[in-house]
N, C-alpha and C positions, 0 to 999 in steps of 0.2 A: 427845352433843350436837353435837361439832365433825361427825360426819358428819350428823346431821339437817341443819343449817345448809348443808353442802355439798349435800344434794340440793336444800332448795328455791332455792338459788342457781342450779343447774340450771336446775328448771322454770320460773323466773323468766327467764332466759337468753334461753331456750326460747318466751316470747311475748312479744316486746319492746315490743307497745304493748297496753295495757289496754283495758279496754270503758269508757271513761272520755271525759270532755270534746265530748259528744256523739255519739260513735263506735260504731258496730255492728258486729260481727262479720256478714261474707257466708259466710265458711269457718269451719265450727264445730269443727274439727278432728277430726273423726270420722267422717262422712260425705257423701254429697253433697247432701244437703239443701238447699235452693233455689236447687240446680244442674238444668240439663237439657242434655242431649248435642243438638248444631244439627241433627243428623239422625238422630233415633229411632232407624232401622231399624241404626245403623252397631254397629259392634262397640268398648263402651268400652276407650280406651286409658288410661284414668283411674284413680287408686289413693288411697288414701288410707293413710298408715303412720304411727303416731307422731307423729301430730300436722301431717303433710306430706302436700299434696295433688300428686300425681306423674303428669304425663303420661312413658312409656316407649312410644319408637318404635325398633322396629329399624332399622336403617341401607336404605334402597330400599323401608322403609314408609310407610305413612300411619297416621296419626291422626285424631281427629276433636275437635271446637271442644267447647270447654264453657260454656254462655252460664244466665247470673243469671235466675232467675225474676223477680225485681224489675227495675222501670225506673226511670232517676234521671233528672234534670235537670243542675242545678248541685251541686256537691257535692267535699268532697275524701276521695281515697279514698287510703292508705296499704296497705302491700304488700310483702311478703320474694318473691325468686325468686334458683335457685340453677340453672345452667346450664352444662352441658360446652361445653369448646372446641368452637365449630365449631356449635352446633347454635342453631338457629332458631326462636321464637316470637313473643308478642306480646301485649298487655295492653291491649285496647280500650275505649275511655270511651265510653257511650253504645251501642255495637254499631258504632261508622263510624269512630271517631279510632283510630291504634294507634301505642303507644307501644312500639314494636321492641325484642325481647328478643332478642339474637346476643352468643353464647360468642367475642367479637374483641378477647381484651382482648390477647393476644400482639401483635395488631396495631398497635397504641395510638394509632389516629387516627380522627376522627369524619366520618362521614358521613351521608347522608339517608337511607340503610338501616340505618346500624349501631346499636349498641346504645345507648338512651335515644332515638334519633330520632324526631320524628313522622310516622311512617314513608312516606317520597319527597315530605316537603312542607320538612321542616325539621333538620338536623344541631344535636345539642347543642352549646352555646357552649363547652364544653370536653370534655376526656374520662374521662369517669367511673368508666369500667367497672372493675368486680375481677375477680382470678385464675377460671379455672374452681372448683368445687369450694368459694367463698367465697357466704352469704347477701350478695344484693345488696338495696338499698331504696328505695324511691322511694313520696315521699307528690306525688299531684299533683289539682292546683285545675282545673277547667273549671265558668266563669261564662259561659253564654251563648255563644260562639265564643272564648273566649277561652280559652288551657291554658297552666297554670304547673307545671312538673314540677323535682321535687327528687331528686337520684338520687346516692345513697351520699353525703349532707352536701352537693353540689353544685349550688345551683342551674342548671340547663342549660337551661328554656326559661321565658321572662319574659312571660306576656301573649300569646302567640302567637296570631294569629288563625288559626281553623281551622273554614271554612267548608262544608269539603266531606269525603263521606269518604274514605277514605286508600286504599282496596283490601280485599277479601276480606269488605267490610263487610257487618252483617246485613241493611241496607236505606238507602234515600238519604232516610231522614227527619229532614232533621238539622235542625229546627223542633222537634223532638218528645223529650221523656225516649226512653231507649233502654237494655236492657241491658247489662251485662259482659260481657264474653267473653275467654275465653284463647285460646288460638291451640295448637290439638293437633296441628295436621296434619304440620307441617314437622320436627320433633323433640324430643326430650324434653328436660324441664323443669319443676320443682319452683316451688313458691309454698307460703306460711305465713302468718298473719297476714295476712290481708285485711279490711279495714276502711273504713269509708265515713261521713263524716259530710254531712248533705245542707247544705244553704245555700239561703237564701233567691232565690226569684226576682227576679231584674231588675226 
């Protein structure tokens, strides 16, 4: 009994927000299912193990983006990612806003690039980040131009207007729902629990 209990304490561990309180699974933990790679022809650097969805870039490689078949509006979408020192991705709302994922937590100061930023527009109000090797989490709100991002229990960006997009964006329709997208190119980088509830329009 005491080891059944120990396992589903585990798998419970294991998905830390449930399909609950309007919330939908994007990552079904299995496969890439209403995932598409931003450029067809490229060679997936995408994996999925154990319930982890794993971008692996060798060190002077590249990657390639992994963008949501669905399009959102307004909506809060929560999120695990776990990231080595030093390496670089990012977690796009709509296809144009990116919410900057960088392995700086040695460093332990915030900037407009570093990690939780809204990447070259706006630095977290404080510093957030954990160790390499730790699930990091962040549930964040975008109403209309507005983004409120929560990152490992800290709120870091409040209302932030965010009228344009950020860089490496899918497209400049930011009037318009738009994809997810993770950011494969720069280096590798894990995510779990992807999750999205929509919100009503303005």
């Amino acid at each position: 009994m005491k080891l059944f209990t120990g396992l589903v304490a585990i798998l419970l561990a294991g998905t830390a927000w449930a399909d609950d309180g309007g919330f939908t699974r994007l990552f079904n933990g299995k496969d890439l299912s209403g995932w598409h790679l931003r450029r067809p022809d490229a060679l997936s650097s995408w994996s999925v193990v154990d319930g982890v969805l794993k971008n692996t870039v060798e060190k002077g490689q590249h990657g390639v983006d992994l963008v949501s078949d669905g399009k959102f509006w307004n909506f809060t979408v929560k999120y695990e990612y776990m990231v080595p020192d030093g390496s670089n991705s990012g977690f796009y709302l709509r296809g144009r806003h990116e919410l900057q994922i960088l392995g700086d937590f040695a460093g332990g100061v915030v900037s407009k690039t570093g990690n939780g930023a809204i990447y070259n527009l706006k630095a977290p109000s404080e510093f957030a980040s954990k160790a390499a090797g730790e699930w990091q989490t962040v549930e964040a709100t975008i109403i209309g131009n507005k983004i409120t991002v929560i990152l490992n229990g800290k709120k870091i960006h409040d209302g932030v207007q965010c009228d344009r997009p950020t860089g490496s964006e899918l497209d400049n329709k930011v009037l318009e729902p738009g994809s997810f997208f993770l950011q494969g190119d720069h280096g590798t980088v894990s995510f779990r629990n992807i999750l999205v509830k929509e919100l009503a329009k303005e």
